[in-house]
C-alpha beads as a LAMMPS data file, in Angstrom:
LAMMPS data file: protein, C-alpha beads

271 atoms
270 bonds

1 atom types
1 bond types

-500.0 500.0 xlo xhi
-500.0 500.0 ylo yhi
-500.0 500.0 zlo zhi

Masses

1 110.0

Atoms # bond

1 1 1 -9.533 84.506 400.163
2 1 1 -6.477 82.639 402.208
3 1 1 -3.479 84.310 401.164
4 1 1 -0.387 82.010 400.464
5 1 1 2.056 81.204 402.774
6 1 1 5.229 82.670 402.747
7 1 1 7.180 79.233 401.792
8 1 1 4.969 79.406 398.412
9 1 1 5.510 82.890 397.655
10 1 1 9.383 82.721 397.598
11 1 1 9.255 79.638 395.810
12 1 1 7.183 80.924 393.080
13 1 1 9.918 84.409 393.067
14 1 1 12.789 81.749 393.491
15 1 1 12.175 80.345 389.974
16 1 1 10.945 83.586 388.288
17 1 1 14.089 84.921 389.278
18 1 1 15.403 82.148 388.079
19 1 1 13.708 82.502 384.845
20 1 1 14.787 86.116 384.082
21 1 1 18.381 85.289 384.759
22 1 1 18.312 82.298 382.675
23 1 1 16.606 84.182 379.666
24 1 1 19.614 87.005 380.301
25 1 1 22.491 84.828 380.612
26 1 1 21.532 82.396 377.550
27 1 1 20.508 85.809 375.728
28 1 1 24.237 87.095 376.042
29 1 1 25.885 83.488 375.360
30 1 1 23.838 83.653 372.139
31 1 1 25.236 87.120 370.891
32 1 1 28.694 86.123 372.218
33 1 1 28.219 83.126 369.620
34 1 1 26.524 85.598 366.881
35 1 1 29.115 88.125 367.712
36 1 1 32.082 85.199 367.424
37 1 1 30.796 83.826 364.314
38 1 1 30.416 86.821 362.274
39 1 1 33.532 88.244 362.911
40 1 1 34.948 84.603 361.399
41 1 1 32.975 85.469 358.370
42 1 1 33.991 88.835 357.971
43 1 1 37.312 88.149 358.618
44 1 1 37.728 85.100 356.327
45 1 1 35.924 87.105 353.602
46 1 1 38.239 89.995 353.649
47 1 1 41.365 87.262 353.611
48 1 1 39.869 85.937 350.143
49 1 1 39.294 89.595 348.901
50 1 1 42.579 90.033 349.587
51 1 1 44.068 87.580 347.656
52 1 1 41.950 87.971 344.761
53 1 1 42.838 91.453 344.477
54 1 1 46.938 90.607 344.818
55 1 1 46.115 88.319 342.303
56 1 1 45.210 90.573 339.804
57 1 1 47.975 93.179 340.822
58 1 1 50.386 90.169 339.943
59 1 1 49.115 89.723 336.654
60 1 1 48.920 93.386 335.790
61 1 1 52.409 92.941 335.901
62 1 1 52.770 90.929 332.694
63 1 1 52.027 93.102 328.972
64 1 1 48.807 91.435 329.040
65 1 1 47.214 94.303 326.002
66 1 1 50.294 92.089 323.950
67 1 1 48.811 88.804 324.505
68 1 1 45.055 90.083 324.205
69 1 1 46.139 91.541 320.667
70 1 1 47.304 88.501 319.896
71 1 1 45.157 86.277 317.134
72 1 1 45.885 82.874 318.905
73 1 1 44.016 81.935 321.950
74 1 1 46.481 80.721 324.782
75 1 1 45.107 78.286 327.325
76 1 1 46.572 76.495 329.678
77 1 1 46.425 72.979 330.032
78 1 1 42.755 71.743 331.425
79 1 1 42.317 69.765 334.540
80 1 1 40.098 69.591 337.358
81 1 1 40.057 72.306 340.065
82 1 1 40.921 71.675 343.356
83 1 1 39.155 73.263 345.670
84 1 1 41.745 74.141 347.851
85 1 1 41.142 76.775 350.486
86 1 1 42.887 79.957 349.378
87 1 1 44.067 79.515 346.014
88 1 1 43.346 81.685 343.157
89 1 1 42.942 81.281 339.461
90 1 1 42.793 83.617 336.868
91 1 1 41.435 84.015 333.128
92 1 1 42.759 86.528 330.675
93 1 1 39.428 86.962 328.338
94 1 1 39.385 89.724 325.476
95 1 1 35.769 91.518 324.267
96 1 1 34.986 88.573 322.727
97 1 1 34.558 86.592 325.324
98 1 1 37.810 84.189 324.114
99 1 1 40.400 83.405 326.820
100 1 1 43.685 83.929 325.826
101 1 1 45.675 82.300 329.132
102 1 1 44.108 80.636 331.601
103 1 1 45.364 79.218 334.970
104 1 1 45.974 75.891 335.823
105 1 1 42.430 74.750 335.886
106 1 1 39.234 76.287 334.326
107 1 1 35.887 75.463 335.548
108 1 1 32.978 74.630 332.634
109 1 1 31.105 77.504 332.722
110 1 1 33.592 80.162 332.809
111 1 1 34.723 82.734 332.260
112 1 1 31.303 84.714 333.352
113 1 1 29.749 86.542 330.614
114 1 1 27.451 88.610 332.720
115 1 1 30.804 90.010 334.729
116 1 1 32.843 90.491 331.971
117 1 1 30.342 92.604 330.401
118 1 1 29.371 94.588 333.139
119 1 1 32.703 95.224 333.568
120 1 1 34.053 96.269 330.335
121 1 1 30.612 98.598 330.200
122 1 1 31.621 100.531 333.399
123 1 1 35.037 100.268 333.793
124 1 1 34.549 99.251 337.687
125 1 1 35.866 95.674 339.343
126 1 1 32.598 92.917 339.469
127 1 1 32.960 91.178 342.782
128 1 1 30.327 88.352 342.797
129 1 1 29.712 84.776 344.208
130 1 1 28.545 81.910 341.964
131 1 1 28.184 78.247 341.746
132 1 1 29.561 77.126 338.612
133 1 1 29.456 73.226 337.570
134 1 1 28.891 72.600 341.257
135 1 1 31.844 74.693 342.479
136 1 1 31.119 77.890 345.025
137 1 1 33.510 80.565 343.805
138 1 1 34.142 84.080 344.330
139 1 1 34.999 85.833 341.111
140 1 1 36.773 89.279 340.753
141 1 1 36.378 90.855 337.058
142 1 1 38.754 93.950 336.151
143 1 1 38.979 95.287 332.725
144 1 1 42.353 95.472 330.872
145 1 1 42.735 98.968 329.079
146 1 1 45.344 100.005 326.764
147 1 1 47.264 103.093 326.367
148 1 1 44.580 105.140 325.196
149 1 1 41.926 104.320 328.062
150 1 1 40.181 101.430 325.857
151 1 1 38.698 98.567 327.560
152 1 1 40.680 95.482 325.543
153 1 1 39.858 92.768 327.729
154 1 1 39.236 91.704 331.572
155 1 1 41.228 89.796 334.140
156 1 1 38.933 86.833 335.806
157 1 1 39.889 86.021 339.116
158 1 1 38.106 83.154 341.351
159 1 1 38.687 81.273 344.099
160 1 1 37.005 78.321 345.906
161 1 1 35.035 79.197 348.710
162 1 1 34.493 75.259 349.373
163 1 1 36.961 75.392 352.121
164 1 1 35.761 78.277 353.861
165 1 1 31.593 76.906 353.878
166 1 1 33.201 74.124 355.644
167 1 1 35.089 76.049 358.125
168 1 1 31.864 78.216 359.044
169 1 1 29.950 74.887 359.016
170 1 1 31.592 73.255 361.634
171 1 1 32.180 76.655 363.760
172 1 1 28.720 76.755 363.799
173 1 1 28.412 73.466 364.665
174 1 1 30.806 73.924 367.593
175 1 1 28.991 77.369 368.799
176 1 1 25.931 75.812 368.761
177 1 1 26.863 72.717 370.483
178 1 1 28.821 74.601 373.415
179 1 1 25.921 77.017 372.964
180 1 1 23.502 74.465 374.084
181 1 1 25.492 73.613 377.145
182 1 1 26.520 76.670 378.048
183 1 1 22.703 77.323 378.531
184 1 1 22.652 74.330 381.293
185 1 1 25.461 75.622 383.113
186 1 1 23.482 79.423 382.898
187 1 1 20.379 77.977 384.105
188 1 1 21.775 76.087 386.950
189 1 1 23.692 79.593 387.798
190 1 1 20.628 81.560 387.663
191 1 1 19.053 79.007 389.877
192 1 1 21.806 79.631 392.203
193 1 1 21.996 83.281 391.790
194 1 1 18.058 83.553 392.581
195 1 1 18.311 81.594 395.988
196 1 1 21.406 83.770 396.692
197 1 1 19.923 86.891 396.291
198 1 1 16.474 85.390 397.944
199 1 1 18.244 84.076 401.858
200 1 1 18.695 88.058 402.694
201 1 1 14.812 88.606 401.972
202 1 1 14.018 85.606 403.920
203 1 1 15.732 85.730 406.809
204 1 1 14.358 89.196 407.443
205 1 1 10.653 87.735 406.368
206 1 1 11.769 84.993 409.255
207 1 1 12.625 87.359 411.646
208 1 1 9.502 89.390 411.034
209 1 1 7.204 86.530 411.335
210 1 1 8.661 85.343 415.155
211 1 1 8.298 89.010 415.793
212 1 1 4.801 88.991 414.911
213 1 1 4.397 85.440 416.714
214 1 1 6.441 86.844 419.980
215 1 1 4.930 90.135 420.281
216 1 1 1.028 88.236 420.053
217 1 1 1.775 85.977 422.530
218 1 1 3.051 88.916 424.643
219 1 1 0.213 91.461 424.203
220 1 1 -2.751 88.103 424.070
221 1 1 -2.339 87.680 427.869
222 1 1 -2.779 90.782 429.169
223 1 1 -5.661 91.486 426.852
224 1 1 -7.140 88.306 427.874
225 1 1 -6.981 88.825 431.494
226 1 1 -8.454 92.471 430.607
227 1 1 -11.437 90.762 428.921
228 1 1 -11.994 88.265 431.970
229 1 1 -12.221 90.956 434.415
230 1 1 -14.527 92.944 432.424
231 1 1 -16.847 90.037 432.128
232 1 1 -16.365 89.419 435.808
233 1 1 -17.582 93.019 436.162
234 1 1 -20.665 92.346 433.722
235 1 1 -21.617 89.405 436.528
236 1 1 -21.262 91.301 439.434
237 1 1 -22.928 94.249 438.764
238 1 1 -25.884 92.444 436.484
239 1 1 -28.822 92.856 439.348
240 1 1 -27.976 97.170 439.348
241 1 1 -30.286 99.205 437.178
242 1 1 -29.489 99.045 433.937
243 1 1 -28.334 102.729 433.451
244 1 1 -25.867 101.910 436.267
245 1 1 -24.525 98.674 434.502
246 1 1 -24.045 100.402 431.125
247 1 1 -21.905 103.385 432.583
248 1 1 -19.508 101.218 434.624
249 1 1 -19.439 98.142 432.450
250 1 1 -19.820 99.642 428.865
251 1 1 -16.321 102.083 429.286
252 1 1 -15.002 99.080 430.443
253 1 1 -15.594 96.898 426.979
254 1 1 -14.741 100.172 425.072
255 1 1 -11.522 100.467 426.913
256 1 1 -10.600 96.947 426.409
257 1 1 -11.899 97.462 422.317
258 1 1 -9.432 100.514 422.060
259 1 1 -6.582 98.588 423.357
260 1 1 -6.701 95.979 420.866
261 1 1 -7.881 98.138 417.929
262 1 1 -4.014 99.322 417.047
263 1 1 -2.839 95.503 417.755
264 1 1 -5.029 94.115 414.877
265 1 1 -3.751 96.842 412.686
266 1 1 0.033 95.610 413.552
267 1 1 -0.693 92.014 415.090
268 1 1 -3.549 90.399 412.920
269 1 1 -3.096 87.490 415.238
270 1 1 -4.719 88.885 418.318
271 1 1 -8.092 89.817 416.114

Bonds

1 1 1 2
2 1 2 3
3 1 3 4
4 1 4 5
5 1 5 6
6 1 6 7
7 1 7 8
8 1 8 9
9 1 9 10
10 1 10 11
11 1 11 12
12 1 12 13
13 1 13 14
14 1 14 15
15 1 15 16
16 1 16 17
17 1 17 18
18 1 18 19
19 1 19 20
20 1 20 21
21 1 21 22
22 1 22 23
23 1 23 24
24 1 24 25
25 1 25 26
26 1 26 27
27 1 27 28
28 1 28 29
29 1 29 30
30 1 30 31
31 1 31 32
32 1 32 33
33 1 33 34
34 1 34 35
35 1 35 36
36 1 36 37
37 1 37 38
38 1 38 39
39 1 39 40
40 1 40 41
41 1 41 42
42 1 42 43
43 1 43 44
44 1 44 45
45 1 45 46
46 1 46 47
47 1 47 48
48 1 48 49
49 1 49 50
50 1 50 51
51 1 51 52
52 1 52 53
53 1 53 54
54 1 54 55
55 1 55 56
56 1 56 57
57 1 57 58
58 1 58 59
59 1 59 60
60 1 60 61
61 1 61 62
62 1 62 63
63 1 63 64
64 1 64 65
65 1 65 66
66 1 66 67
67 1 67 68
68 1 68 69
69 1 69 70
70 1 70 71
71 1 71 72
72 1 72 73
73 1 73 74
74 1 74 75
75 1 75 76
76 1 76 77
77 1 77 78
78 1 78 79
79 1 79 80
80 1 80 81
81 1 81 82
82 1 82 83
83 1 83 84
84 1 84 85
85 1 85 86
86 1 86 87
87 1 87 88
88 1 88 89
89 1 89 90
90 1 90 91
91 1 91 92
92 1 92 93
93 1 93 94
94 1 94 95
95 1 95 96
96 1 96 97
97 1 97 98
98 1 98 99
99 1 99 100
100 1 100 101
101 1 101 102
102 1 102 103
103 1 103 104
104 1 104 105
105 1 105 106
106 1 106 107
107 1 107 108
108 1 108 109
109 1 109 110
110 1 110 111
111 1 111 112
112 1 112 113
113 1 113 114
114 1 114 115
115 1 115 116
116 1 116 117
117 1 117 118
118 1 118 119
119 1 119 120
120 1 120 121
121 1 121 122
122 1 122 123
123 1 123 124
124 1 124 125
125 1 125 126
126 1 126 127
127 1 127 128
128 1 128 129
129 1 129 130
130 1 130 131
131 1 131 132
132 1 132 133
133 1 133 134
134 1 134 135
135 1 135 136
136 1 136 137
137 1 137 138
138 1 138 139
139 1 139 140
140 1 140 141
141 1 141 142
142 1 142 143
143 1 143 144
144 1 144 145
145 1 145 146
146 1 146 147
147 1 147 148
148 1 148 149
149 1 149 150
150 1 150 151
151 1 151 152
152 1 152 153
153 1 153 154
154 1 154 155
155 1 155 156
156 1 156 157
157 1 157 158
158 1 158 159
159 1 159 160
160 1 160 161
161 1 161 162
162 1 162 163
163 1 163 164
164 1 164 165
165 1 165 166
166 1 166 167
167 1 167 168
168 1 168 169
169 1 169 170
170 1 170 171
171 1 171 172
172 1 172 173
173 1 173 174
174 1 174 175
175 1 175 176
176 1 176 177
177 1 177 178
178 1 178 179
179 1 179 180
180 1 180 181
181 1 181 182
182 1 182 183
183 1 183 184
184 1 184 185
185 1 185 186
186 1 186 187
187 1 187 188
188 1 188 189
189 1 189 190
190 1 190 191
191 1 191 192
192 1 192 193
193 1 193 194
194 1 194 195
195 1 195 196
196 1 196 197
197 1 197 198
198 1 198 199
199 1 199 200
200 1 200 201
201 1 201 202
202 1 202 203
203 1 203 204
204 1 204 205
205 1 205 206
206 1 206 207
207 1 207 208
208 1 208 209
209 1 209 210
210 1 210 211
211 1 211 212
212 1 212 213
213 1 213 214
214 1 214 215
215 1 215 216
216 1 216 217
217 1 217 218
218 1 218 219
219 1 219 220
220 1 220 221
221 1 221 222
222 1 222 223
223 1 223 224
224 1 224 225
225 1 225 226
226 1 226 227
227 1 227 228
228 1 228 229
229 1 229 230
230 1 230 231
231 1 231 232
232 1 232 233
233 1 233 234
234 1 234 235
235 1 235 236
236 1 236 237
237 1 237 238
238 1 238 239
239 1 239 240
240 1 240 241
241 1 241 242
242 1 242 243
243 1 243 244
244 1 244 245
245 1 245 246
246 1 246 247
247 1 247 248
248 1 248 249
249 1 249 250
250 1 250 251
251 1 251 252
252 1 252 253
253 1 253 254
254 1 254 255
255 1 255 256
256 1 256 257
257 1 257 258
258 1 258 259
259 1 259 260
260 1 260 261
261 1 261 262
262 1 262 263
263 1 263 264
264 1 264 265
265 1 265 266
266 1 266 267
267 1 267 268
268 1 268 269
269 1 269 270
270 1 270 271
């Protein structure tokens, strides 16, 4: 079997070096991207926690136990929510489930019943996400208690995540896109990083070969000439007995054999 030339072999490591550094560089763009788009998330989340929980510390202010104890409803005016990027709204909603002051908007389908009750039963905040009447909203539920420890009500507190989908939407859209083109750029740079790294390797494959070529021109002359005369020898001394002929020519051919033995173990060419 011919073994391949050595122009073939460092292609074929050229691009499988090229290959491996492409797979690591794209590999680390992609976590940078992961990396940069989940600390957007977390961040923006814990902004909108934020305000939801100020929120309710600002309305704890008021006597809201008064206005829950109250027989008469209060709600503010209705209109349509805007889904403005970080603004909260609030619902003040006894046991019943009534809502006694609302903010300036209320969404059909609130106030939640499922977080109100859970959190009148365990006393605990509710923080959830829902889509109500097409809105995504965030809602924080806290119970109102009165002097004795009672549960008398909750506060409702949501805000539109709206904005903050489409902020993450078009980072995403951005990381991907520069994403895709950072890859490019990484693969031609591992291209260029595997034929740096391979001149070193061959050059000294170079030099090795016009060793090899040098040093088999320089030992195939002598050894030739070495041959000749021993077949000279063979030709003169053919009409001698043939015991004769095979002690003076036969050391001859074994000398010659056991000076090119080690050659063909270092020199291939001269075998």
């Amino acid at each position: 079997m011919k073994a391949p030339s050595g122009h073939v072999l460092f292609r074929t490591l050229g691009w499988r070096l090229t290959l491996l550094n492409g797979v690591v560089l794209c590999a680390i763009l992609l976590l940078l991207s992961a990396a940069l788009y989940l600390s957007e998330v977390i961040a923006t989340d814990a902004q909108i926690s934020q305000l939801l929980t100020q929120t309710v510390q600002q309305e704890r202010e008021e006597d809201l136990v008064q206005i829950l104890q109250s027989r008469q409803p209060v709600v503010d005016p209705l209109r349509h929510l805007s889904p403005t990027p970080l603004q909260a709204f609030f619902l003040l909603i006894d046991t019943k489930g009534r809502v006694h002051e609302g903010a300036s908007a209320l969404v059909a389908g609130l106030p939640d019943q499922e977080a109100l009750q859970r959190a009148l039963a365990t006393g605990t905040p509710d923080m959830r996400e829902s889509t109500v009447d097409g809105f995504h909203l965030r809602l924080e539920t806290v119970s109102v208690l009165d002097r004795t420890g009672k549960p008398v009500g909750v506060i409702q507190v949501y805000v539109s995540l709206a904005g903050r989908d489409a902020d993450l939407e078009r980072l995403l859209l951005v990381l991907l896109g520069g994403s895709a083109l950072a890859m490019g750029v990484a693969t031609l740079a591992a291209r260029f990083l595997a034929m740096s790294a391979l001149v070193p390797i061959h050059r000294a494959f170079a030099q090795q070969e016009q060793f090899v070529a040098d040093a088999s021109h320089e030992l195939r002359a002598p050894l030739t000439l070495l041959q000749a005369d021993v077949e000279v020898l063979k030709r003169a001394l053919q009409p001698l007995p043939t015991v004769w002929c095979g002690y003076r020519t036969e050391p001859g051919n074994r000398q010659q054999r056991r000076l090119g033995r080690p050659c063909c173990g270092v020199l291939p060419q001269l075998c």
